[in-house]
N, C-alpha and C positions, 0 to 999 in steps of 0.2 A: 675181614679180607685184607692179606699185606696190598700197601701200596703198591711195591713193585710187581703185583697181578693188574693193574689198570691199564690200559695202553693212550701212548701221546695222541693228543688231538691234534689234528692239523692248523694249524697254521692259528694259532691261539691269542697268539699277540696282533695281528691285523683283526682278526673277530670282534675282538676287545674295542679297537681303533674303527673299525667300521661303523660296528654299534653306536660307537658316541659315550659310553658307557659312563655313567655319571654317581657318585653316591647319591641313597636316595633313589633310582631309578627303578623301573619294574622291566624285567625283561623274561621270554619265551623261549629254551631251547626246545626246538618241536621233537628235536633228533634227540635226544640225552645219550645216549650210551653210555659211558661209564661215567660219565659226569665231567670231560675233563676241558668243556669248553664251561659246563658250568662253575666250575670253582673258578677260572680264569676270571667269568663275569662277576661273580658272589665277591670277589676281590678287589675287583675295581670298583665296585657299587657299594663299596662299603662307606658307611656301619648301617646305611640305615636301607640297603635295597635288597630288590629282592626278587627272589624267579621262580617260574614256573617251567617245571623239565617234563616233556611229556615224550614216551616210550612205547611201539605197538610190541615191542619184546619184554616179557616179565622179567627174565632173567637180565638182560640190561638196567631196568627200574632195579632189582633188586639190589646190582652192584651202585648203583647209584642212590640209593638210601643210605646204603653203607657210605660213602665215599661223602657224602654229604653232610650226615649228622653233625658232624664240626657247625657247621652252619644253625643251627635249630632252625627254626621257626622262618629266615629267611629262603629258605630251598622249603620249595612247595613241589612231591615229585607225582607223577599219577600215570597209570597205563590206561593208553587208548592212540590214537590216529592221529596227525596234524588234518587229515580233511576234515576233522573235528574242530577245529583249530579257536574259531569262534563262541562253540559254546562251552569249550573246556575253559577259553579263557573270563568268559562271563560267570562262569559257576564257581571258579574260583576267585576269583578280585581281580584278574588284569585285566582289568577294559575300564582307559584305554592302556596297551605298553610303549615302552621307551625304547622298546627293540625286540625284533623276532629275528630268531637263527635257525636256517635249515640246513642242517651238514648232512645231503642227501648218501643213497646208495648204503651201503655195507660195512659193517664194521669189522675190525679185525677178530674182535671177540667172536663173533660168530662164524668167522671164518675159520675159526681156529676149534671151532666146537665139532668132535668129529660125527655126533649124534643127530647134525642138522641138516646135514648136504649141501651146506655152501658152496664149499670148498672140491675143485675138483683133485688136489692134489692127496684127499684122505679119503680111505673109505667110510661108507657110513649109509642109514638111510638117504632116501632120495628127497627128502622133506620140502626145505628151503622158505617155512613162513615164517614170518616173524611173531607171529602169536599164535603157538602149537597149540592145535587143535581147531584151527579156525579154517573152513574151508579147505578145497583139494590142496595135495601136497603136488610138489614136481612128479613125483614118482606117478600119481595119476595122469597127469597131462603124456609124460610121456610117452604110456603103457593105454590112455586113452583116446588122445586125437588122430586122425586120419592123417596119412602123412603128408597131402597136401595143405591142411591145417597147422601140425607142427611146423611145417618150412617158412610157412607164411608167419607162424609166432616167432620162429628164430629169426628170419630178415626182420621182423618189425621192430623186435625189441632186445636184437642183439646187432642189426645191421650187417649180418653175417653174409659174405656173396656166393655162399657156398651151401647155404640152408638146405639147397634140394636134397642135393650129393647127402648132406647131415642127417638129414630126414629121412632119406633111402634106408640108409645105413642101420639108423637107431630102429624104424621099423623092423627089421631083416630080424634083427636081432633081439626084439623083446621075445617076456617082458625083462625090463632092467630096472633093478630097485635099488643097486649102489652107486653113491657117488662116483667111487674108481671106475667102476665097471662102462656107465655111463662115458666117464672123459674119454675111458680106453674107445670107446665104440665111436666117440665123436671124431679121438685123432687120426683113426682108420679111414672112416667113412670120408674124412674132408681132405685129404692128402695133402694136407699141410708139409710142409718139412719141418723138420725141429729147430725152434729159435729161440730167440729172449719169449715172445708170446705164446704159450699154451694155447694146442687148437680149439682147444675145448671152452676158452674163456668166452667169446661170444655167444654160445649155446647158455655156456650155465646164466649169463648177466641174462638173457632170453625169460629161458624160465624165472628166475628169481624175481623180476620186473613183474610178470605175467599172473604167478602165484601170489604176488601180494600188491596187486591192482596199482605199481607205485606211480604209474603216470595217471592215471585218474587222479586218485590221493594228492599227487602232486600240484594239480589241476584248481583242483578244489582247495587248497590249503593255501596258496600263492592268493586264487580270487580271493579267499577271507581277510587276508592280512590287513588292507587297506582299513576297513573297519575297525579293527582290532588295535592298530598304530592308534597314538596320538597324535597332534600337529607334533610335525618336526621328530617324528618317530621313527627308524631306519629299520630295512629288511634287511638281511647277508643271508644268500645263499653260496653253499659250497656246493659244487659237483662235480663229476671224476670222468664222466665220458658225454659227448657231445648228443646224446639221446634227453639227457637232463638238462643242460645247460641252453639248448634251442628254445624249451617252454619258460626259461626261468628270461634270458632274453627277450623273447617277445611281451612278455608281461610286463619287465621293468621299462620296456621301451614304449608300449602302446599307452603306457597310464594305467591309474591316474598317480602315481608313484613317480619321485621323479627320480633316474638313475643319476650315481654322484660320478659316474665314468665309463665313458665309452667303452676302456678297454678292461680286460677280466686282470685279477692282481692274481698270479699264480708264487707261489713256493719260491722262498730264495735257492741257492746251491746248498746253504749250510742246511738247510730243514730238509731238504729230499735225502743228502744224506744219514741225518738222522731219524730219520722219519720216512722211511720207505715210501706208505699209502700215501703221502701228500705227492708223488712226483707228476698224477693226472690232476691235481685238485683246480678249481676253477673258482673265484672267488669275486662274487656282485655286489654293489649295494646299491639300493634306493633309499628314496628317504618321502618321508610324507607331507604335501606340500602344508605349510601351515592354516591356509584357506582353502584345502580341502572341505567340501560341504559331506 
């Protein structure tokens, strides 16, 4: 795979700097996608550290095999869940690590795959899971919840104020099995006007949340990490809308982790411009206290 098919990680140089990132170090990115916060870490942990990249998308693990091998034996890559987080990292040797990275939500790769239904601006199946063939696809939820159910999915996990109207709408008119088709029926139904934001963006983050259970997961992977840290071991999480970023705060803030700063470290000017997806990014860290029992 050409390098120039991989897409920039956000904010790569603070991840690096959060972590603590040390040669010698063992460190977890839970997210991998194309690998590109793990080479940042493979680099600074050099000659002698080493990571584990874990991926619920195959096709992410695959680009990141590839993009990896430079590394041998120090890039350890496997598909599965971070709500696994604990016993992926016991089965393979990191426990305990020197640092876990969650770069929540969606990646461009996938958004950009027109065969997944990320993406509302392509057609395409109505899919949207991370690991095809694993449980309902959006296209089910859509064409099967009651649409007092779907409104209530779309407010929860899209925060949409408009979910009924949405709901109405998307009923009237199943079933619907393409992404386009889908947005087109969202933009109508919610009388949006036309702006910088797609009306449809809050529907699809909706389903795509919903379809691959990512706030449970989420849930679950944050409670593991403290075990998983050593003394003096640090979390970062990235996240891109305030549905993710509320459970990732209260967790760094109730314990037993201790957070290294009140406020969130967002994107310079120069990186948004370069870097489109980083311009929601939201960036935490804690750390583990060294008398942690």
């Amino acid at each position: 795979m050409n390098r120039s098919t991989y897409h920039e990680p956000v904010m790569a140089d603070r991840v690096v700097e959060g972590l603590a990132v040390h040669p010698g170090g063992a460190y977890i990115d839970c997210t991998l996608g194309d690998g590109g916060h793990a080479t940042a870490i493979l680099d600074a942990a050099a000659p002698s550290g080493r990571l584990l990249g874990i991926d619920a998308d195959p096709e992410a693990t695959a680009a990141a095999r590839d993009r990896l091998k430079p590394y041998g034996d120090a890039a350890t890559v496997v598909d599965g869940n971070f709500e696994s987080l604990e016993r992926l990292a016991a089965a393979h040797g990191f426990m305990p690590a020197d640092g876990v990275l969650f770069d929540l939500g969606i990646s461009s790769r996938q958004l950009d795959a027109e065969d997944r239904g990320f993406s509302f601006r392509r057609p395409g199946p109505l899919d949207m899971r991370f690991t095809p063939g694993d449980g309902p696809t959006a296209a089910d939820l859509v064409n099967g919840l009651g649409e007092t159910e779907l409104a209530d999915l779309i407010y929860r996990f899209g925060e949409e104020p408009r979910s009924r109207r949405i709901a109405r709408g998307i009923v009237a008119r199943r079933p619907i099995t393409d992404a386009a088709e889908l947005a087109e029926t969202v933009r109508r139904a919610s009388g949006y006007p036309r702006g910088r934001t797609h009306p449809a963006t809050r529907t699809f983050q909706a389903l795509r949340i919903a379809v691959n259970h990512e706030m449970e997961a989420l849930d679950a992977g944050l409670e593991q990490t403290p075990r998983v840290l050593g003394p003096g071991g640090r979390l970062v999480v990235i996240a891109y809308h305030s549905l993710e970023d509320r459970p990732v705060k209260r967790f760094m803030n109730a314990g037993p982790l201790r957070p290294l700063s009140k406020k969130v470290t967002k994107p310079s000017a120069d990186e948004v411009r370069a870097n489109r997806r980083s311009r929601s990014a939201r960036l935490r860290v804690a750390e583990r206290p060294e008398d942690l029992s």
